[in-house]
Backbone of each chain as ProteinMPNN parsed JSONL, in Angstrom:
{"seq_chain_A": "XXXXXXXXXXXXXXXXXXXXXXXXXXXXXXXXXXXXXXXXXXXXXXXXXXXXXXXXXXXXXXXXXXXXXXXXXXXXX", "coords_chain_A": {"N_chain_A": [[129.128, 141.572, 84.642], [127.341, 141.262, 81.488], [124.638, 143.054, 79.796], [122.363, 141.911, 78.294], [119.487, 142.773, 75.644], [116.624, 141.443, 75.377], [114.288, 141.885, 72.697], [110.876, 141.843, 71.453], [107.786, 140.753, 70.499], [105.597, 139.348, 70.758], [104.185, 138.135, 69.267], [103.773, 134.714, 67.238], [106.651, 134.159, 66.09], [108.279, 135.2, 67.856], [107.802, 134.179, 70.639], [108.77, 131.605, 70.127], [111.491, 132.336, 69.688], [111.971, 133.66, 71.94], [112.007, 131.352, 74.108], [113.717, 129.586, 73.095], [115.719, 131.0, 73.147], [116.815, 133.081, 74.057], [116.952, 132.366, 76.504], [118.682, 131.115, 76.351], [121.13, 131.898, 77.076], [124.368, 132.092, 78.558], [123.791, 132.215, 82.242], [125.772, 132.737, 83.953], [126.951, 135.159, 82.683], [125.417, 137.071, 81.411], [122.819, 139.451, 82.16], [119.955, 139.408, 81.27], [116.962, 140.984, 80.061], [113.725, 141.198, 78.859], [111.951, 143.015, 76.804], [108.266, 143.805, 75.732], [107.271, 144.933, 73.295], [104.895, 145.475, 72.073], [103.253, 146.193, 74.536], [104.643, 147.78, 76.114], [104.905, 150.211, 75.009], [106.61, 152.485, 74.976], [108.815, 151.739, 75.034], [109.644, 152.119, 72.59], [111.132, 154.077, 71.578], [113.687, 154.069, 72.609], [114.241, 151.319, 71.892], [114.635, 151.84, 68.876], [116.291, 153.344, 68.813], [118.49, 151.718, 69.444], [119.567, 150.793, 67.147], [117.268, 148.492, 66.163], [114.946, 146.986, 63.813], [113.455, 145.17, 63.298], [111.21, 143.094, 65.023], [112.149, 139.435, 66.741], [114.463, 140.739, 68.106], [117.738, 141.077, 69.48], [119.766, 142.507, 71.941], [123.068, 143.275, 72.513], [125.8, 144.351, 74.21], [125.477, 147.012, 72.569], [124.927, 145.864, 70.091], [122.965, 144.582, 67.516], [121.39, 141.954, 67.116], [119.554, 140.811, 64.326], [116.909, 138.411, 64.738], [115.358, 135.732, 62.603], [112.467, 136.844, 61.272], [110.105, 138.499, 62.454], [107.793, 140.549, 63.23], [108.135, 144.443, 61.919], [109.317, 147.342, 63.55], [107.971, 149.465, 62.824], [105.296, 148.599, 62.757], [104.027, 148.467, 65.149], [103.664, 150.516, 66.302]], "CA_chain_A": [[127.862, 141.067, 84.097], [126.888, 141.949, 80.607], [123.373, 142.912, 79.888], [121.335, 141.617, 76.784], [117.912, 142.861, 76.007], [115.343, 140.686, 74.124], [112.484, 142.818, 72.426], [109.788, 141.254, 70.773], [106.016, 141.751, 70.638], [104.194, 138.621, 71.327], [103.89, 137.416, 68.073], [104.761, 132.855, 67.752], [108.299, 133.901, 66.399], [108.972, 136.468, 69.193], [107.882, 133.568, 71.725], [110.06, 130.494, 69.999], [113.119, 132.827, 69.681], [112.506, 133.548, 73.277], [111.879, 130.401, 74.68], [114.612, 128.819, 72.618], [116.494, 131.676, 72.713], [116.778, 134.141, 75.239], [116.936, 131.776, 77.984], [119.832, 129.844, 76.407], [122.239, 132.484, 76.991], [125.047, 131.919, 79.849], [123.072, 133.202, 82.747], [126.747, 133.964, 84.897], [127.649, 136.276, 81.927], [124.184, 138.143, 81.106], [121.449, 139.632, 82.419], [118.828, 139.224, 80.344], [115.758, 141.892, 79.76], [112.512, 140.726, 78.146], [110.564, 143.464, 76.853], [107.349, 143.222, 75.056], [107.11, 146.373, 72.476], [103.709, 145.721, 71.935], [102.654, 146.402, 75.907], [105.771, 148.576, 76.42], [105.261, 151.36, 73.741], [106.968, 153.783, 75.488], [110.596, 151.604, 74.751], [109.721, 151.691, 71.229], [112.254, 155.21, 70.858], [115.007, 152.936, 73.176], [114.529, 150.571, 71.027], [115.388, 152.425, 67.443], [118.153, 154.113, 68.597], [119.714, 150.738, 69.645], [119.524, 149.832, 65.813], [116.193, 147.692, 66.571], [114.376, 147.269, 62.95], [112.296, 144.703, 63.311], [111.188, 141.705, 66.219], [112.501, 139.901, 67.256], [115.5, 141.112, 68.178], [118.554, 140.766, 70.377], [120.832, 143.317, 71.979], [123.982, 143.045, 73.671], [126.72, 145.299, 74.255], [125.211, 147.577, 71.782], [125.272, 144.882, 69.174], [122.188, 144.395, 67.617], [121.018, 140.833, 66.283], [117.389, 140.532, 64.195], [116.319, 136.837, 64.563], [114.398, 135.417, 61.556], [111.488, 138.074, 60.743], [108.41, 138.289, 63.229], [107.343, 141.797, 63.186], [108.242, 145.194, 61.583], [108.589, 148.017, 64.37], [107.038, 150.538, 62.738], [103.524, 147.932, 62.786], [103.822, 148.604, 66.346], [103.284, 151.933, 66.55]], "C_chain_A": [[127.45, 141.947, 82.918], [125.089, 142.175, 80.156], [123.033, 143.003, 78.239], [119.873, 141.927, 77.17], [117.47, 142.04, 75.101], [114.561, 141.593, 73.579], [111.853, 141.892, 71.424], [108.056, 141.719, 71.186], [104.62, 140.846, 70.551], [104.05, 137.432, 70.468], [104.74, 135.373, 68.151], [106.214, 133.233, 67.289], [108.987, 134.545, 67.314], [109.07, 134.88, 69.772], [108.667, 132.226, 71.165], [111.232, 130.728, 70.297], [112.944, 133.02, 71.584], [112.604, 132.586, 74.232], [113.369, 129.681, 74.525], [115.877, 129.457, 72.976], [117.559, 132.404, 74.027], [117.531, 133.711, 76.24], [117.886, 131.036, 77.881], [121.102, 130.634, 76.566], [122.997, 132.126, 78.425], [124.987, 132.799, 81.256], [124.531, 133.776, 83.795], [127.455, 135.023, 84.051], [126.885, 137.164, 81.493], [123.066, 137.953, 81.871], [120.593, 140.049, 81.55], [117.459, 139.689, 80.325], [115.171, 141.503, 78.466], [111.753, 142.236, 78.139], [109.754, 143.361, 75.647], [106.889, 144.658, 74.862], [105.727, 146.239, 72.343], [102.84, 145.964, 73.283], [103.345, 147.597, 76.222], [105.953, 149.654, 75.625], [106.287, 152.217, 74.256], [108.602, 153.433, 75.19], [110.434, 151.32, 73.817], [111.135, 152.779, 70.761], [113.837, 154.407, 70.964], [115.657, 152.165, 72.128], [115.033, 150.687, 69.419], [116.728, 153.011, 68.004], [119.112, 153.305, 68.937], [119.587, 149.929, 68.036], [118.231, 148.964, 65.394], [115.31, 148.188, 65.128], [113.041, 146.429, 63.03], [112.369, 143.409, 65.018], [110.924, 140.611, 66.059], [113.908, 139.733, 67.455], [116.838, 141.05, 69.515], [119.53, 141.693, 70.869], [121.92, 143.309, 73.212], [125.316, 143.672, 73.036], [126.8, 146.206, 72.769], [125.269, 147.332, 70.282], [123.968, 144.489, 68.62], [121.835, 143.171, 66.624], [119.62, 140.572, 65.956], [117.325, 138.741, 63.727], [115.063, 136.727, 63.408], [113.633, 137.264, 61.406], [110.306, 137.785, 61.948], [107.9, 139.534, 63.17], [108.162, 143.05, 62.409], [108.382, 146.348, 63.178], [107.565, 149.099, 64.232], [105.359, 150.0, 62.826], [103.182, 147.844, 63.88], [103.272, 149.69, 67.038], [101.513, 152.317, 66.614]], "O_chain_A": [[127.217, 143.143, 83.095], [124.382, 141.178, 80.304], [123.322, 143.807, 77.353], [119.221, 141.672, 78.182], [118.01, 141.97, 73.997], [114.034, 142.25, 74.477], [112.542, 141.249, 70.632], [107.477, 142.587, 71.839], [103.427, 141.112, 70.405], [103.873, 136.244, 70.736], [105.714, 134.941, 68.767], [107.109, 132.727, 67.967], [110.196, 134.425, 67.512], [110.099, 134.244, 69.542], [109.327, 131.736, 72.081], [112.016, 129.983, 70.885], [113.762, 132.527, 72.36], [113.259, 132.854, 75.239], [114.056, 129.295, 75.47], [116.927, 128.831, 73.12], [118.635, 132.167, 74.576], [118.465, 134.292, 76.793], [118.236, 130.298, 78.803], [122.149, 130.092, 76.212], [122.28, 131.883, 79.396], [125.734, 133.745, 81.507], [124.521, 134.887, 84.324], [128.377, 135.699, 84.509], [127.432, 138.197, 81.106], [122.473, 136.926, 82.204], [120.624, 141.206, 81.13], [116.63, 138.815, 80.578], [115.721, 141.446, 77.366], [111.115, 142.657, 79.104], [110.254, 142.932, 74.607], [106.365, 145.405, 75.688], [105.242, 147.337, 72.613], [101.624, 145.928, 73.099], [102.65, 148.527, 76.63], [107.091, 150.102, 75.484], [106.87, 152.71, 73.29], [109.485, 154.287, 75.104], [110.893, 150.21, 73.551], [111.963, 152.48, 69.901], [114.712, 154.189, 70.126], [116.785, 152.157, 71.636], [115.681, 149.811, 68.846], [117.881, 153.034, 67.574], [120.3, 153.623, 68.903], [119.532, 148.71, 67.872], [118.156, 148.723, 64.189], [114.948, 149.361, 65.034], [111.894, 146.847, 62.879], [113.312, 143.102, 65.747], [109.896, 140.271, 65.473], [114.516, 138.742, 67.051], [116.358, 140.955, 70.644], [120.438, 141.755, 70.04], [121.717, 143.329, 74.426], [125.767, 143.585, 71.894], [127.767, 146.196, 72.006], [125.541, 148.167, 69.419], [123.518, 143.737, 69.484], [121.973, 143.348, 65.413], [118.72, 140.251, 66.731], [117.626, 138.144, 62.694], [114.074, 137.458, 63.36], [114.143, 138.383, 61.438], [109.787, 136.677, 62.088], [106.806, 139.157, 62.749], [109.261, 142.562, 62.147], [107.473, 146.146, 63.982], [106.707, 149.523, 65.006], [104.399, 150.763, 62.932], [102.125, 147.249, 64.087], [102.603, 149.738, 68.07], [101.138, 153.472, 66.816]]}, "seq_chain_B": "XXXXXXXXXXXXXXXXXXXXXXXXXXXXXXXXXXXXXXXXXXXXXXXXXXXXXXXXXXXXXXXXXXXXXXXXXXXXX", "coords_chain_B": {"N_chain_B": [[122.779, 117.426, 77.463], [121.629, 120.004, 75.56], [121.968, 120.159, 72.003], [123.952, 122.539, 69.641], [124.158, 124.233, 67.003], [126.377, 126.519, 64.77], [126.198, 127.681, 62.129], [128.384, 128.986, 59.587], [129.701, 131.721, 57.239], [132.485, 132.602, 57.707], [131.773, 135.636, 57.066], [132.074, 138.976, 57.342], [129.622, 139.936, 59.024], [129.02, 137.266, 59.958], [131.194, 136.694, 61.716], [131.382, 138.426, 63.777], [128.495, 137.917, 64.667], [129.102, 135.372, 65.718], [131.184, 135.089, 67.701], [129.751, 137.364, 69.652], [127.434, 135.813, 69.947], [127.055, 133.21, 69.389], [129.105, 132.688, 71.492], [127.799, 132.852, 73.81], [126.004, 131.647, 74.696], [124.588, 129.046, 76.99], [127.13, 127.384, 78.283], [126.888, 125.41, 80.131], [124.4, 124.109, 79.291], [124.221, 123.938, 76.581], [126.155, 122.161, 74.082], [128.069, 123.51, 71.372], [128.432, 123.598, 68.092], [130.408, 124.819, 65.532], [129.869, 125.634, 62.41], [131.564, 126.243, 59.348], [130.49, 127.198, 56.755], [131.761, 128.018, 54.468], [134.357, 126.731, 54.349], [133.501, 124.088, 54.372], [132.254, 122.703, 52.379], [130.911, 120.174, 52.274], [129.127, 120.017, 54.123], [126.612, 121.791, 53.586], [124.529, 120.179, 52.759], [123.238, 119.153, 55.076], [122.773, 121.357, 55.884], [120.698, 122.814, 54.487], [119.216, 120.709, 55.196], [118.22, 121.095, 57.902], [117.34, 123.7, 57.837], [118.289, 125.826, 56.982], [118.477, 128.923, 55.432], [120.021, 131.252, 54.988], [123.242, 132.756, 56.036], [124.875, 134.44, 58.8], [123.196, 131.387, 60.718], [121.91, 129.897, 63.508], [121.108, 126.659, 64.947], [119.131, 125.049, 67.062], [118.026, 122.353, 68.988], [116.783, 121.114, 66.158], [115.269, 123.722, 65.629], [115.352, 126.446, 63.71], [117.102, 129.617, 63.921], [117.33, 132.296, 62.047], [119.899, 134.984, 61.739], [120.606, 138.597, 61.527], [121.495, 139.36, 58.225], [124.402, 137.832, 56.537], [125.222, 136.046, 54.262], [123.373, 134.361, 51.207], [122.413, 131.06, 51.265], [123.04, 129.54, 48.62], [124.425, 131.079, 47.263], [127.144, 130.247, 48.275], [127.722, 128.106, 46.444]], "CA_chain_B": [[123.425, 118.48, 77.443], [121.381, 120.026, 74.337], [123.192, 120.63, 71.026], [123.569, 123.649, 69.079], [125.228, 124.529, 66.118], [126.062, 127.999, 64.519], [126.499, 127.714, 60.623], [128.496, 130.655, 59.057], [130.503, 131.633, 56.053], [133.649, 133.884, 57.329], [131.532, 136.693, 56.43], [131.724, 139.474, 58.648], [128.532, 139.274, 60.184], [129.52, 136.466, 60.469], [132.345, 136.451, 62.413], [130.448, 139.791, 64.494], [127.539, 136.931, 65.318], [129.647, 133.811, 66.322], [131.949, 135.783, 68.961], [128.796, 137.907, 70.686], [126.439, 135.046, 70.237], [127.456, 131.642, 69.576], [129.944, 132.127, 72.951], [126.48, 133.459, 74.564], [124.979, 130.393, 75.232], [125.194, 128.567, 78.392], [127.713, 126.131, 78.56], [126.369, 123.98, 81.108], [123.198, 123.577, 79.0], [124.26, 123.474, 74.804], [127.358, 121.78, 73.048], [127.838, 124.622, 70.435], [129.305, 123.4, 66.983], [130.553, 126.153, 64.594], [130.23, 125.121, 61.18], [132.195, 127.17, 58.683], [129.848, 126.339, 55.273], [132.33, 128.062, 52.783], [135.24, 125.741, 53.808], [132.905, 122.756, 54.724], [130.802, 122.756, 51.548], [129.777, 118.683, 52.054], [127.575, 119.982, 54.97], [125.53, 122.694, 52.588], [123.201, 120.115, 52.384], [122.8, 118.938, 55.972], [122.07, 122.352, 56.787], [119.739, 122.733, 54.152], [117.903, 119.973, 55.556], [117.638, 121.649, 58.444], [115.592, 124.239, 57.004], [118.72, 126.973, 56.684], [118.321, 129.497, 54.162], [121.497, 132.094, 54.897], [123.917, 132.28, 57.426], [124.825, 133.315, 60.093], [122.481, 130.74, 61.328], [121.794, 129.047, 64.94], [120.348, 125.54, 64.905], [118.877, 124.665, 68.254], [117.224, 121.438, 68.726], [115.682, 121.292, 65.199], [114.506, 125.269, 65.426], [116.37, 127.61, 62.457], [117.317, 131.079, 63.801], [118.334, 133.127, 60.912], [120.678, 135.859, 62.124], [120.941, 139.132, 60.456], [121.808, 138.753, 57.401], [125.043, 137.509, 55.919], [124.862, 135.286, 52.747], [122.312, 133.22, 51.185], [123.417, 129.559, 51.008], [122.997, 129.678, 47.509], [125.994, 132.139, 46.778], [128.229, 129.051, 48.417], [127.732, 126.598, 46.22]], "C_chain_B": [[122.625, 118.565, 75.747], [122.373, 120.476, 72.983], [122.906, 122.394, 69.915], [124.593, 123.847, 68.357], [124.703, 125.839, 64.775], [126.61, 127.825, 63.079], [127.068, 129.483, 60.287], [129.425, 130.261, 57.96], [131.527, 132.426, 56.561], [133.333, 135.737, 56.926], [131.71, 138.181, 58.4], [130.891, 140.32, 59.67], [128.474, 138.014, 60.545], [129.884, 135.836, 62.239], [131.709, 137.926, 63.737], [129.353, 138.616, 65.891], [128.305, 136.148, 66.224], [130.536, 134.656, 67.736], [130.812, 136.186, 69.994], [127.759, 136.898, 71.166], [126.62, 133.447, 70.571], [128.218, 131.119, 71.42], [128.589, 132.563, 73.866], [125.869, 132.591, 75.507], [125.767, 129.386, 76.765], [125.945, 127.629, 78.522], [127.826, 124.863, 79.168], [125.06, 123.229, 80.115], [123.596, 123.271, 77.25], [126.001, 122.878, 74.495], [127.173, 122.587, 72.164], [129.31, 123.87, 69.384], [129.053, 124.436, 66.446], [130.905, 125.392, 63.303], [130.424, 125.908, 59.986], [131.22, 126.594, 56.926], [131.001, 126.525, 53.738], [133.774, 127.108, 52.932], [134.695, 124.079, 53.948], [131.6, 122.744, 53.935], [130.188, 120.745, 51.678], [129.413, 118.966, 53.307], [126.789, 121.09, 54.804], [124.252, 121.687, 53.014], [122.361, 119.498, 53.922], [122.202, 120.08, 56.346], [121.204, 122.798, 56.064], [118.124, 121.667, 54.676], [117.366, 120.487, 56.842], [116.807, 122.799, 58.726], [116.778, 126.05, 57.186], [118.539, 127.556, 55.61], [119.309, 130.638, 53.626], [122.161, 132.113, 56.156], [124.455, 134.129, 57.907], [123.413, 132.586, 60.477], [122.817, 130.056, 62.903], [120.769, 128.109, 64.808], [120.247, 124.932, 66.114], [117.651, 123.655, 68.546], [115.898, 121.638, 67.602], [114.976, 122.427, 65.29], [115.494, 125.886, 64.859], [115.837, 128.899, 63.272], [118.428, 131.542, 62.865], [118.546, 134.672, 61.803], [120.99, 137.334, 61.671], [120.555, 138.679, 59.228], [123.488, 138.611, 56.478], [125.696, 137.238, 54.615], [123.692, 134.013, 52.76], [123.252, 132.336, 50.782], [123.607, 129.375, 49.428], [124.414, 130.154, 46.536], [127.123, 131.064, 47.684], [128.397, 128.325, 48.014], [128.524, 127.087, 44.962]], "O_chain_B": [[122.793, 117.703, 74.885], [123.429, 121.093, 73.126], [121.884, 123.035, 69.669], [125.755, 123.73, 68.748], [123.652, 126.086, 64.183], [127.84, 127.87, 63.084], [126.58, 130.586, 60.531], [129.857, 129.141, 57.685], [131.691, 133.321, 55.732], [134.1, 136.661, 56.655], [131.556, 138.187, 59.622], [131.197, 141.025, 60.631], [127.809, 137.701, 61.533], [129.416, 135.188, 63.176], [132.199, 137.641, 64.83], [129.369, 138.515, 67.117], [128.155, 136.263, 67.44], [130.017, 134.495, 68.841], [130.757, 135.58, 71.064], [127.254, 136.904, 72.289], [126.411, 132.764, 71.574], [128.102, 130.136, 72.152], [128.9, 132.384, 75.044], [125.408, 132.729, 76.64], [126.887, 129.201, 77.243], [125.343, 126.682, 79.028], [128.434, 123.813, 78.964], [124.801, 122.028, 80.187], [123.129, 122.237, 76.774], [126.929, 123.568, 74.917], [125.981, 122.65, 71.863], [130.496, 123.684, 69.653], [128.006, 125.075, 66.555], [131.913, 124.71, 63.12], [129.374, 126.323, 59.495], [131.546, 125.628, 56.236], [131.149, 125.885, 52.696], [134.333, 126.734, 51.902], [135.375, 123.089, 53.675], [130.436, 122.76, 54.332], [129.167, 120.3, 51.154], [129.31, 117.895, 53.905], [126.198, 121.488, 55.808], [123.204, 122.128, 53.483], [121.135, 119.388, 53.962], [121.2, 120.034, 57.059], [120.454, 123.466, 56.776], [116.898, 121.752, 54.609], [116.151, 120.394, 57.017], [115.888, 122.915, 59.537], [116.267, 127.143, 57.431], [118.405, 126.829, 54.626], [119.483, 130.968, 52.453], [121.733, 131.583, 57.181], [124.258, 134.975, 57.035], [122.45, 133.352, 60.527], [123.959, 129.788, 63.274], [119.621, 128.492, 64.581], [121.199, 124.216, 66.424], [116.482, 124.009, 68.39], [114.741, 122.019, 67.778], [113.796, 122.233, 64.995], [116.574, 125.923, 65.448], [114.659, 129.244, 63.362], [119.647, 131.382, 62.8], [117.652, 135.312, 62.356], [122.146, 137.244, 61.258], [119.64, 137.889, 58.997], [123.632, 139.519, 55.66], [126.49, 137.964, 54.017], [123.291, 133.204, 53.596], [124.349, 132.481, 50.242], [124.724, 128.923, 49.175], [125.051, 129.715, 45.579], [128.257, 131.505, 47.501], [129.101, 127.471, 48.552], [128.946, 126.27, 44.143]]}, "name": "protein", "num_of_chains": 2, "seq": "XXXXXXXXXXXXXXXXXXXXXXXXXXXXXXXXXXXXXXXXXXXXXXXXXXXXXXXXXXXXXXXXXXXXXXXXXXXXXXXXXXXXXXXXXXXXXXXXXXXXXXXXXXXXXXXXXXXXXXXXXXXXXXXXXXXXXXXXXXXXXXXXXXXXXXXXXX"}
């Protein structure tokens, strides 16, 4: 089981990409972590050192994909 | 069974995207077309109509996720 994280931060393109997104991945091949940087400060460091520039964003097997534009992280801070 | 189709150019983010992501998706739930734009330039403009602007892209029932970034469609024509 490979594990993908989502991050995003609330914002309408966080919640399309995750609706649309997230949830369309092949659930017998990932487990799939939702977190929400703007509640979750504390996995904002996590989140840079996995490449994570802006949200929101996609990471799997240390692979990091930025969907469209919805946030900045540093506007999180 | 919804549809989904992953526009790219060969580039390699590309080719990075379509392997980690495109195979991502659940197979029970999307049909996943891969549409190569730089050898399949007469569907530039279908995927313009769907509101692409560089690729890699993911087109999931009428919603544009832009990917990274790649190339703009522009530089294919």
């Amino acid at each position: 089981m490979k594990k993908a994280t989502f991050y995003h931060a609330g914002c309408p393109v966080c919640v399309t990409a995750e609706q649309q997104f997230a949830s369309a991945l092949n659930p017998k091949e990932f487990r799939v972590e939702v977190v929400h940087l703007g509640q979750q400060k504390q996995r904002l460091s996590e989140a840079e050192r996995a490449g994570v520039k802006s949200v929101p964003a996609l990471v799997i097997d240390q692979q990091v994909f930025h969907i469209n534009f919805g946030a900045a992280l540093n506007d999180l801070k």
